[in-house]
GUPA-298579 format. One line per 3 residues: number of its first residue (from 1); their letters; for each residue x, y, z of C-alpha. Coordinates in pm, 1 decimal, always signed. Layout:
NUM> A> X Y Z; ...
//
This chain:
1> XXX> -7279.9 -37.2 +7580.4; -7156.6 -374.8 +7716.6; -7132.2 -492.3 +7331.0
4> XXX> -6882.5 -170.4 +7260.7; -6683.8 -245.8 +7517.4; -6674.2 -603.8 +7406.6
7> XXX> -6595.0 -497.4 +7050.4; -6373.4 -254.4 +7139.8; -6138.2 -480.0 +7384.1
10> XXX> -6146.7 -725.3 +7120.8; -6042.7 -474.2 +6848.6; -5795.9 -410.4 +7072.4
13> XXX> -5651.2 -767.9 +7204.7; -5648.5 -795.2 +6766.2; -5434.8 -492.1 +6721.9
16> XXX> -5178.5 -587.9 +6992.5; -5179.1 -954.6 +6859.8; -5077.9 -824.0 +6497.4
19> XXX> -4794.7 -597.8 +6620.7; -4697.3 -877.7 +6816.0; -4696.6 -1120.9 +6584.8
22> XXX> -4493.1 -812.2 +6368.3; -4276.0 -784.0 +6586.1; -4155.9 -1164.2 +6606.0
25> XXX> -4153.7 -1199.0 +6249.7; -3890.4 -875.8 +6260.4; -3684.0 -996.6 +6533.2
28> XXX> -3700.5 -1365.9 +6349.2; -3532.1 -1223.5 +6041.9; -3297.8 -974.2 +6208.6
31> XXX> -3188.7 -1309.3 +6413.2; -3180.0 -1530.3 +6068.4; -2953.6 -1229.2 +5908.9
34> XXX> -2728.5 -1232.5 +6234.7; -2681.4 -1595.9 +6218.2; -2607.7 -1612.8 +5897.8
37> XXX> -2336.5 -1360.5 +5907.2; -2194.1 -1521.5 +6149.1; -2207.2 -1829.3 +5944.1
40> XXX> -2037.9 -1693.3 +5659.2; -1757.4 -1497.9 +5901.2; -1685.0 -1863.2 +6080.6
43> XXX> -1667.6 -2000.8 +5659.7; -1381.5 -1750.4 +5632.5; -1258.1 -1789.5 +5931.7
46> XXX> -1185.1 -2160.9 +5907.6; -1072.3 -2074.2 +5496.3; -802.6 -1875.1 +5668.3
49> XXX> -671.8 -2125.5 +5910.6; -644.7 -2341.6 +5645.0; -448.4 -2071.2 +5435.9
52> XXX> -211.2 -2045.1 +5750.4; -182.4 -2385.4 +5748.1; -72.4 -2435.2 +5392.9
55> XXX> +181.7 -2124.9 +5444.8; +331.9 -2244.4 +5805.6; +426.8 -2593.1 +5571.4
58> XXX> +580.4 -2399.7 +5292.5; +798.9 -2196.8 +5522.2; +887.4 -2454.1 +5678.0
61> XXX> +1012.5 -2642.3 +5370.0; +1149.5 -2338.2 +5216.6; +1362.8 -2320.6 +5577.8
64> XXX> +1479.3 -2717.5 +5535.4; +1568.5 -2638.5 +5179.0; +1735.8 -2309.4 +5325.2
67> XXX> +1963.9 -2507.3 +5522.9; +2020.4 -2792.0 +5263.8; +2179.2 -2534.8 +5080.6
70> XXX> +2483.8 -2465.1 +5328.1; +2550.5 -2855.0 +5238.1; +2843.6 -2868.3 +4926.8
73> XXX> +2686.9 -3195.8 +4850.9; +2355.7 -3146.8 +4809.3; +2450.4 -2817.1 +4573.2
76> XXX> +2649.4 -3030.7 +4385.5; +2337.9 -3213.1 +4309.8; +2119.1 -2976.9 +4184.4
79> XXX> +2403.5 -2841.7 +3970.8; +2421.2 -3145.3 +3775.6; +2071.7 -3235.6 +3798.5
82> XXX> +1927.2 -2879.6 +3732.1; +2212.6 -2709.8 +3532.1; +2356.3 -3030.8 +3398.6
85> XXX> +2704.9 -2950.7 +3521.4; +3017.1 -3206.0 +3518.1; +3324.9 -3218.6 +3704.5
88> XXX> +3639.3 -3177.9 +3514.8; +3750.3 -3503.1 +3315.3; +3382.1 -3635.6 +3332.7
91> XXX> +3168.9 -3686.3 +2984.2; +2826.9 -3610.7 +2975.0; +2549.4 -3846.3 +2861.1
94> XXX> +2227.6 -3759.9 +2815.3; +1921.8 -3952.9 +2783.8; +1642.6 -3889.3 +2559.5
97> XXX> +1310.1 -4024.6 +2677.9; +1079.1 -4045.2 +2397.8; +1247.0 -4014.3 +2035.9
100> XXX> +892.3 -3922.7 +1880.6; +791.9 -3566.3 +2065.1; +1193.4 -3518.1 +2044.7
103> XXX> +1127.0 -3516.7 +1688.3; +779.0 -3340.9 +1683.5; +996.6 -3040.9 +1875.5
106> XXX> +1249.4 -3040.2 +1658.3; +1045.6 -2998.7 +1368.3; +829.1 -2765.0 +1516.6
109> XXX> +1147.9 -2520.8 +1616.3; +1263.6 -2526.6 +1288.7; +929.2 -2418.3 +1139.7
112> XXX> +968.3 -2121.3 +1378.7; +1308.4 -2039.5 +1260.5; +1470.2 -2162.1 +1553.7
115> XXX> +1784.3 -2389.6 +1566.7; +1856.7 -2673.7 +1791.3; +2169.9 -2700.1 +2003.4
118> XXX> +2394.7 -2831.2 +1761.2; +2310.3 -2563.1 +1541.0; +2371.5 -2267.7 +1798.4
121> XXX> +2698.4 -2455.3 +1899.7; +2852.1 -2457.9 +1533.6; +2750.1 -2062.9 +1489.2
124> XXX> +2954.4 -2055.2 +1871.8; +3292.0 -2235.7 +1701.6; +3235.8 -1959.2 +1372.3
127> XXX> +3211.9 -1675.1 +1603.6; +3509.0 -1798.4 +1767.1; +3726.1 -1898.1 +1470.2
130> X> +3676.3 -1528.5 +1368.5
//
């Protein structure tokens, strides 16, 4: 009778240790999922900040070109750089860079059907004259 006991306690002590041991292994990867959730959300998190960061600096130089353009002179810059404006009584010159891929696009425009600027200004004079 002493040897059931014995067998059954042990049987016992067995079954608790494997639900025990169950048990960790559960909470182990429940805790492994957690972390790494929080893992990715604190990936994202810093992502973001660093999206802020990149935004705050563009508003702010979208606000310091904002203001630049209350200044006459600084318009008058970009119109003649961007827009290649002149004041009255001033001649234009214009400087071409590399003669070579000037000609590749011109040749490559024509194949299209398209004319270059001298073209479309002589069709402007016709139209006119007429």
């Amino acid at each position: 009778m002493a040897t059931r006991n014995n067998e059954k306690k042990s049987r016992t002590a067995r079954d608790f240790r494997r639900v025990l041991i169950i048990l960790v292994i559960v909470f182990v990867v429940l805790l492994g999922r957690q972390e790494y959730r929080i893992y990715q959300i604190q990936k994202e998190a810093e992502a973001t900040q660093k999206r802020v960061e990149e935004l705050q600096k563009a508003q702010a130089d979208l606000e310091a070109e904002r203001k630049r353009l209350y200044d006459p002179k600084y318009i008058e810059k970009l119109a003649r750089e961007d827009h290649n404006y002149v004041k009255k009584d001033e001649v234009p010159i214009f400087i071409v860079k590399d003669k070579d891929k000037q000609d590749d696009k011109t040749k490559q425009d024509g194949a299209k059907g398209k004319t270059d600027g001298q073209g479309t200004a002589k069709q402007t004079e016709k139209k006119a004259e007429n």
